[in-house]
C-alpha positions in Angstrom: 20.1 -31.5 -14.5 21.7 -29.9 -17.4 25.6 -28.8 -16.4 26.7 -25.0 -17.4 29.6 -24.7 -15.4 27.8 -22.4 -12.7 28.9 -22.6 -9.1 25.5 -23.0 -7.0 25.1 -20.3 -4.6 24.0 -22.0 -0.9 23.1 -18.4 0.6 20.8 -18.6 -3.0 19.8 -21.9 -1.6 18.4 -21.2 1.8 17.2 -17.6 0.7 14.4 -19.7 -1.2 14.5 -22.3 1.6 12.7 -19.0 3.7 10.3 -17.7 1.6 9.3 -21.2 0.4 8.8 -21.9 4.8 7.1 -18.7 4.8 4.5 -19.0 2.1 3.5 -22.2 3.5 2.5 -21.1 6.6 -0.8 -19.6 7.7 1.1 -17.5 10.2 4.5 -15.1 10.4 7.4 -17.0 11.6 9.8 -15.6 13.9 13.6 -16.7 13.5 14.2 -18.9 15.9 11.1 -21.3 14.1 12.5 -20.5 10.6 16.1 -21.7 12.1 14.2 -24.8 13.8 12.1 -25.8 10.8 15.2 -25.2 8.5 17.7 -26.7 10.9 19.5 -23.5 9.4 22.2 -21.6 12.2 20.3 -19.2 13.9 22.5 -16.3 12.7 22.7 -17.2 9.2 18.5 -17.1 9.4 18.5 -13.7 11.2 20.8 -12.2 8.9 18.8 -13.4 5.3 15.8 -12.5 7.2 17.0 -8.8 8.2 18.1 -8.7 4.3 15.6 -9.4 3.1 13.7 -7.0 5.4 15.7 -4.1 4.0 14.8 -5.4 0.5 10.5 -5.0 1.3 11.0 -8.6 0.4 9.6 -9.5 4.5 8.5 -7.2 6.7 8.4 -7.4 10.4 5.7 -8.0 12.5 4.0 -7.5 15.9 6.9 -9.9 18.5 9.5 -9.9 16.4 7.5 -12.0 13.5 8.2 -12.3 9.7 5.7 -12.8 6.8 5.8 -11.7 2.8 6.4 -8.0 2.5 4.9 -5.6 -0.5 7.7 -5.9 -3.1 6.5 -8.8 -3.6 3.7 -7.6 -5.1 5.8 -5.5 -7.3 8.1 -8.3 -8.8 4.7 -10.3 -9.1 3.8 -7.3 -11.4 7.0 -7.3 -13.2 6.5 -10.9 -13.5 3.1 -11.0 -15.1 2.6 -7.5 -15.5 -0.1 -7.7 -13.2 -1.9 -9.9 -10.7 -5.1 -11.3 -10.9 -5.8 -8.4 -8.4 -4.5 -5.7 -10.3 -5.8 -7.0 -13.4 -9.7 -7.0 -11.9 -9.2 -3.3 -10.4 -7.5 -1.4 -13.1 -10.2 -1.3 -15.9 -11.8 0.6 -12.7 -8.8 3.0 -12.3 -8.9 3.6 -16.1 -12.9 4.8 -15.5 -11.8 6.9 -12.7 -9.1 8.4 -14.7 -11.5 8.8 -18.1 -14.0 10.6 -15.6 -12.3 12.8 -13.9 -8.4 13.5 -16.1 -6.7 12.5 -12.8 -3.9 10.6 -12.1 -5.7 7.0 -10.4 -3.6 5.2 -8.2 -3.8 1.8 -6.0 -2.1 1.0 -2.8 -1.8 -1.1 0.0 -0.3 -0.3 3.3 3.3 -2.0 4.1 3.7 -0.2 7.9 4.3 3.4 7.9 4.8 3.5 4.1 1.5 3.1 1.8 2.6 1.1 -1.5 1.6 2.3 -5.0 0.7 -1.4 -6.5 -0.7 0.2 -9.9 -1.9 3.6 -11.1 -3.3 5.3 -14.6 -1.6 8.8 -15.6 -3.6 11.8 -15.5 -4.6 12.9 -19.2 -3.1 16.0 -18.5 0.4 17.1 -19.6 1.6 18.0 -16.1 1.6 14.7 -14.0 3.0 14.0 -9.9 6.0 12.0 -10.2 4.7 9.0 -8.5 5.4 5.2 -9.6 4.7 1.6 -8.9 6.4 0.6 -6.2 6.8 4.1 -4.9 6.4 4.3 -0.6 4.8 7.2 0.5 4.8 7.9 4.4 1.4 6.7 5.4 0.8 9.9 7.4 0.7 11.8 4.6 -1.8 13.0 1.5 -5.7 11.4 1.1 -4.1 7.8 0.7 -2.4 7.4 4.1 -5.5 8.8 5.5 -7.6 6.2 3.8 -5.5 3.6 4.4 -5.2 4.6 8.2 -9.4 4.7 8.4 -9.5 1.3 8.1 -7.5 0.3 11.2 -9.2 0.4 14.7 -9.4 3.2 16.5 -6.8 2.3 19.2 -4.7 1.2 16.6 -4.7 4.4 14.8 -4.0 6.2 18.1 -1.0 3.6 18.5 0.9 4.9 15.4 -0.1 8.9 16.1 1.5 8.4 19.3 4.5 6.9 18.2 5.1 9.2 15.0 5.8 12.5 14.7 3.1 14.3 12.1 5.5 16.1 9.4 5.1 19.4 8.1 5.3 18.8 4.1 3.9 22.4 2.9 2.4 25.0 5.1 -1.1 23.0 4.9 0.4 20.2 6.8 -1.6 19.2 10.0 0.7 18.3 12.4 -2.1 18.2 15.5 -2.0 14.9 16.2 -5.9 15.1 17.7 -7.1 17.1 14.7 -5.2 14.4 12.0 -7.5 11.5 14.3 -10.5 13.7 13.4 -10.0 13.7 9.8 -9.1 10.0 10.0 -11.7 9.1 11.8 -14.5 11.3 9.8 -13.3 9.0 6.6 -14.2 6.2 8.4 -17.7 7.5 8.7 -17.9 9.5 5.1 -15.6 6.9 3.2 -13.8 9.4 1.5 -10.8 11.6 2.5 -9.1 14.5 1.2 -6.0 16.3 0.7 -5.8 20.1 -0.6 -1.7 21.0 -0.8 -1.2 19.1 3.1 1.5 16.5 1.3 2.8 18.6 -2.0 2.4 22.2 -2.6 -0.2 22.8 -5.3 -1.6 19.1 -5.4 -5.3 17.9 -4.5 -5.9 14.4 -3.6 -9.5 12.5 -2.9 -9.1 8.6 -1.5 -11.9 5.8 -0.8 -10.8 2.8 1.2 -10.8 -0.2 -0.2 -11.9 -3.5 1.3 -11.1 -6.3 -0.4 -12.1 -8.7 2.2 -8.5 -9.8 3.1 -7.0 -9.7 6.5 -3.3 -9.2 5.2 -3.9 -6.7 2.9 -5.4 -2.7 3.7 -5.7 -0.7 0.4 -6.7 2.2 -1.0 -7.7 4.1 -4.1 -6.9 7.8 -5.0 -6.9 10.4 -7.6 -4.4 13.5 -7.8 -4.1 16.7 -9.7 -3.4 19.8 -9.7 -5.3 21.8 -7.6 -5.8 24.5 -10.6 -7.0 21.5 -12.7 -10.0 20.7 -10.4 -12.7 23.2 -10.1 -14.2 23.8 -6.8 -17.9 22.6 -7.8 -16.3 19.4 -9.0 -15.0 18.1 -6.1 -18.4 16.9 -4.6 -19.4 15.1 -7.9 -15.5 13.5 -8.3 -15.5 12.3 -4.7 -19.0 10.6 -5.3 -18.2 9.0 -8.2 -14.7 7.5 -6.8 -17.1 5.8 -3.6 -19.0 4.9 -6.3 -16.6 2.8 -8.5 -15.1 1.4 -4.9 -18.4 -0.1 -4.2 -18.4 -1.8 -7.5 -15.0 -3.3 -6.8 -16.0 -4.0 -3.5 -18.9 -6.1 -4.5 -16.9 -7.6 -7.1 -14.5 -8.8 -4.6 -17.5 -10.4 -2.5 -18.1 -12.6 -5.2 -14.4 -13.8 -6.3 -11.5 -15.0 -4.4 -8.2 -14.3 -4.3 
């Protein structure tokens, strides 16, 4: 080892000690086998876990478990500039974009926040001020509704009873029965949409996207203006986004990742 006169950091040490446990296991770990497997203390485990928890670094799951969370997705990005995944979708997002002079985004749900993992700027001059890495509350917009669609149905009835429905412009819904509905109906139409119900003057269309993983629920949307999209092109943009998901989809049947 080549000496540089740096003090090694143990905290450093068994940070990486976690995440190294973690990514070899099938499964999420809770602390007390991340503390056993480690021999770390207990408390020193439950504190680098909770850390790295508020980082988006882990994220918690169902009795009191840990796996990866969705930044890690992001530093992979910054990393490489983009994952294999990315790199296979956003040719797709670029065709979207080309078609319809929207803003294309891709995200994956991290909770109650959907993730933007990549997107393509509208061709426009006037653009949303969304960007990789950006959380967006998952009951919110065409995304979270897309997102949500691809839960189960008790599931999805799980987080509407536990969350309050927020109201983002005066098109907000904020009945809980009448958000399942439109939920539910992009389950069966595979496309949802979103006219001014997350930001004033904005309409969204979004496709779920299954990429045939079990830890990962995504989406793809395009935004605008609502004075840049015409009313009789809203049938034709929405066909043509389900359109290009299919392709990815059946592009994703093939490879693995």
């Amino acid at each position: 080892m080549i000496k540089t006169g740096y003090k090694r950091v143990p905290a450093i040490d068994k940070c990486f000690g976690i995440l190294d446990l973690l990514s070899k296991s099938k499964d999420p770990l809770g602390i007390s086998d991340i503390s056993k497997a480690l021999k770390y203390n207990r408390s020193t485990v439950f504190n680098m876990v909770y850390t790295l928890v508020d980082h988006n670094i882990l994220e918690k799951k169902a009795h009191n478990k840990f796996q990866f969370g969705t930044k890690l997705y992001i530093l992979s990005k910054a990393a490489n500039r983009r994952s294999d995944l990315i790199k296979t979708i956003h040719p797709y997002l670029e065709a979207i974009n080309r078609k319809t002079r929207l803003m294309v985004f891709l995200g994956i749900r991290s909770g109650l926040r959907a993730v933007i993992i990549d997107k393509v700027d509208s061709t426009f001059d006037i653009k949303v001020m969304s960007e990789v890495g950006m959380r967006i509350p998952l009951l919110a917009g065409a995304g979270g509704k897309a997102l949500l669609s691809q839960l189960p149905e008790d599931e999805i009835e799980r987080i509407l009873a536990k969350n309050k429905l927020k109201k983002f412009t005066a098109f907000s819904c904020t009945d809980k029965a009448k958000y399942k509905s439109m939920v539910l109906a992009t389950q069966k139409t595979g496309i949802a949409f979103d006219t001014e119900e997350y930001i004033e003057g904005i309409q969204a269309f979004a496709v779920p996207l299954n990429l045939n993983r079990e830890d990962m629920v995504a989406a793809i949307w395009a935004v605008g203006l609502k004075s840049q999209i015409k009313t009789e092109q809203v049938e034709s943009f929405a066909a043509y986004l389900k359109d290009m998901v299919k392709r990815i989809e059946i592009q994703f049947s093939v490879l693995r990742f």
